[in-house]
C-alpha positions, 0 to 999 in steps of 0.5 A, spaced: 496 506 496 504 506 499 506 500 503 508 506 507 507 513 509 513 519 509 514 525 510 514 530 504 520 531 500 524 536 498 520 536 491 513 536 493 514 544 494 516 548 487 520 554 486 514 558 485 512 556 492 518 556 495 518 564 493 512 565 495 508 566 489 504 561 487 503 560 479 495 558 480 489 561 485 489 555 491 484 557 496 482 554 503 475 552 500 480 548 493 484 544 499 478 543 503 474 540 497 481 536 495 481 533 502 473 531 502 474 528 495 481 524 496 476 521 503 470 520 500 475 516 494 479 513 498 478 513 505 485 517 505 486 523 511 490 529 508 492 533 514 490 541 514 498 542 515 498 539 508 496 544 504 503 545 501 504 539 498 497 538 496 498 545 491 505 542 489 503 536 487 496 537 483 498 543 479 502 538 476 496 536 474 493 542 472 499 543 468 497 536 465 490 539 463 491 545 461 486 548 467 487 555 469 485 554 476 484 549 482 477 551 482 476 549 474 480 543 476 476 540 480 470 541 477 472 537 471 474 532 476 468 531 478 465 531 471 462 525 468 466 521 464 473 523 469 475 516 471 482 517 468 483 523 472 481 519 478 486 515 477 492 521 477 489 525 483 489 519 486 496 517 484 498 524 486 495 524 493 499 518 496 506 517 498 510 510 497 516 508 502 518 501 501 524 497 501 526 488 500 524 484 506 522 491 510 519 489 517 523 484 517 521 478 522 514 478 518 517 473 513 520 467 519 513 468 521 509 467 514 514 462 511 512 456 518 506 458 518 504 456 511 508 451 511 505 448 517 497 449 513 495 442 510 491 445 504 490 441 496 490 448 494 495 453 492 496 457 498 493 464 498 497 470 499 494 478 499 500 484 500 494 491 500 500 496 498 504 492 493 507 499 492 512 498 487 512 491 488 518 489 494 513 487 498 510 481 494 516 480 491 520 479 498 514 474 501 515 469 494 522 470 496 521 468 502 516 463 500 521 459 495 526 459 500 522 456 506 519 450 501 525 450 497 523 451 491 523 457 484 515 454 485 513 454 491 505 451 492 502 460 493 500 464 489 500 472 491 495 478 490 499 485 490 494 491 490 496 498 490 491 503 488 497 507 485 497 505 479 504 508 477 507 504 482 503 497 480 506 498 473 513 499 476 512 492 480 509 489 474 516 490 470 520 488 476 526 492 474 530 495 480 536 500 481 542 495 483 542 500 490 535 497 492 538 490 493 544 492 495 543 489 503 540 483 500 544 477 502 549 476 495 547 469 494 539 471 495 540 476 489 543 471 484 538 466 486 531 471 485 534 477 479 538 477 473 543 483 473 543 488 468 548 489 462 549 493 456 543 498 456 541 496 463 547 496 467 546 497 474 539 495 474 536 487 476 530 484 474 525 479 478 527 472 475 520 470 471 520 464 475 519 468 481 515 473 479 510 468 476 508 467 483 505 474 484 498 478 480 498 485 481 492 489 479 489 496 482 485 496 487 480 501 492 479 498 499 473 503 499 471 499 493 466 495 493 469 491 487 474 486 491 469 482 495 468 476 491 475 475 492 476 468 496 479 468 503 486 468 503 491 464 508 494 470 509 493 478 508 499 483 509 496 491 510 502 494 512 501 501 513 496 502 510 490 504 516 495 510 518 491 513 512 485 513 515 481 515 520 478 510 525 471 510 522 474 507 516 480 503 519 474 499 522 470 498 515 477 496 512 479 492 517 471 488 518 472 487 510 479 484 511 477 480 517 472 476 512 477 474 507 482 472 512 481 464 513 479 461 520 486 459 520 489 465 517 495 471 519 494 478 518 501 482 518 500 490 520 505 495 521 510 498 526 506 503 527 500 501 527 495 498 534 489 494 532 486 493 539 480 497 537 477 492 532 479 486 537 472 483 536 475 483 528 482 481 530 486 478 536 494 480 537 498 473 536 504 476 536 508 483 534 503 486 529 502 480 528 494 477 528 489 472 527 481 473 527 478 474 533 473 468 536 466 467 534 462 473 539 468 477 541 466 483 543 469 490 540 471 495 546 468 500 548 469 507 546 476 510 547 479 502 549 485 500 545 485 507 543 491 509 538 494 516 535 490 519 530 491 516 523 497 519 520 495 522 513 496 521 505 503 524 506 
C-alpha cells in the first residue's frame, strides 16, 4: 500500500473509455465483485465512483492473461493456485504518492525521541507504506543526522503490499528531480549520482541503505504478528484506505507492537480519535499507546470523514 492516496491520473482512463467503447464486457456485478475482493484481501474501500479507473486499470491484466472478459478474469482470480495474480490485482488496485521527508516535522520529532531511548539493543523502526522507498530512506536520513553517523544504532522495517514499488525501493535509484529540494549537502552525503548510462539518476548509498529491510506485507494478514514491538511505527496515510471496522482491527494490532514508550506517526489527513483507548494524541498526528484501561468512545465520538478509497 501507498504512503499516500491520490487522485486518478490521466492514464487510469484509456482511449477505448475515453471514446465510450470498452474493449471487454464490465458490469456492475464485475465492479461489485472487485470492490468486495480488494476488501476482503486487503482491507482496501474502492468508492462506487470508481468504476472508471478500476476498468482501466485491471484490463491491463486481462490484456496480460489473455481472458476475454472481467467475468473469466475474476474467475481465475479466484481459482486455487492464483497467489501470483493476487499480487497483480492487488498491485493494480493501489496508488502511491510519496516524496523525501514528506510530512516533514514527523522526522524532528522521531530523531529526539530515539535519541532520548536508552536501549542495549538496536532501535527499531517500522514505516507500513514504504512505497517506493522515500519514507524509509528519509527517517535513515534523518536518523544518521540526528547521532551523527552513516551507522546510527537502528535498524528499520519497509512494508508495502505493492510489490512493484517495494522493488523500486530496494533498488534505491531515483531520477535527479526526486531529490531536487533536498538541501545539496544531504544529497552528497546520502546518494551517489549517476554517470554515463545513469546520468540523471542517484542512488541511496549502500551504507544508508543497510539501515533498511523491505519485505511485502497485508495489514490484514495474519503473518506479521510475530513481529517484536518497535520503538516507533510510521502508518501515514494508510487508514484512509479503509473503512472504520477495519481502521480499528488495524490500529488494535498495531497498538500492540508499539513499545510501552514508543510514537506512532499518522498522516495529515488522518483522526484517530475514535481508537483513543488504543492510542492517545501527543502531538500533531503524532501518537502514543493509550494508558492501560482507557476506554473507547462511544459510537459517533471522535467521528472522522468516511475513509477515502484505493484511488
Amino acid at each position: 500500500m501507498s504512503a499516500s492516496s491520490h487522485a486518478i491520473e490521466a492514464g487510469d482512463v484509456d482511449e477505448t473509455t475515453r471514446a465510450g467503447r470498452r474493449d471487454f464486457a464490465f458490469r456492475t456485478g464485475d465492479f461489485r465483485r472487485v470492490q468486495a475482493l480488494i476488501h476482503a484481501h486487503a482491507g482496501i474501500s474502492i468508492a462506487d465512483t470508481k468504476e472508471e479507473m478500476v476498468y482501466s486499470r485491471l484490463s491491463r491484466r486481462l490484456r496480460a492473461t489473455n481472458l476475454p472478459s472481467f467475468e473469466a478474469y475474476l474467475r481465475h482470480l479466484e481459482a486455487p493456485g492464483n497467489e501470483a495474480e493476487w499480487e497483480h490485482f492487488t498491485n493494480a488496485l493501489t496508488t502511491n504518492l510519496t516524496s523525501f521527508f514528506r510530512e516533514a516535522h514527523h522526522f524532528p520529532i522521531l530523531a529526539a525521541h530515539l535519541r532520548s531511548l536508552a536501549r542495549e539493543r538496536p532501535l527499531r523502526v517500522w514505516t507500513c507504506a514504504a512505497s517506493t522507498g522515500e519514507e524509509p530512506y528519509s527517517i535513515a536520513m534523518a536518523l544518521a543526522e540526528a547521532f551523527d553517523t552513516l551507522a546510527p544504532p537502528v535498524r528499520i522495517l519497509a512494508t508495502d503490499i505493492d510489490t512493484k514499488v517495494l522493488a523500486v525501493a530496494q533498488a534505491g535509484v531515483y531520477e535527479d528531480k526526486r531529490v531536487a529540494e533536498l538541501p545539496a549537502a544531504q544529497v552528497r552525503r546520502f546518494f551517489q549520482r549517476g554517470s554515463g548510462a545513469h546520468a540523471g539518476k542517484v542512488r541511496v548509498k549502500p551504507e544508508l541503505a543497510a539501515l533498511v529491510r523491505f519485505r511485502p506485507l497485508n495489514l490484514l494478514a495474519d503473518d506479521w504478528l510475530g513481529l517484536q514491538p518497535f520503538d516507533a511505527i510510521f502508518c501515514r496515510n494508510v487508514m484512509i484506505y479503509f473503512d472504520k471496522p477495519t481502521q480499528y482491527a488495524v490500529l488494535a494490532k498495531l497498538a500492540r507492537l508499539l513499545e510501552g514508550d514508543g510514537l506512532f506517526f499518522a498522516g495529515h489527513s488522518e483522526s484517530l480519535l475514535f481508537a483513543s483507548d488504543l492510542l492517545r494524541l501527543r502531538s500533531h498526528t503524532v501518537y502514543e499507546r493509550a494508558p492501560a484501561g482507557a476506554v473507547r468512545p462511544t459510537r459517533g465520538a471522535g467521528r472522522t470523514a468516511p475513509a477515502r478509497t484505493a484511488a
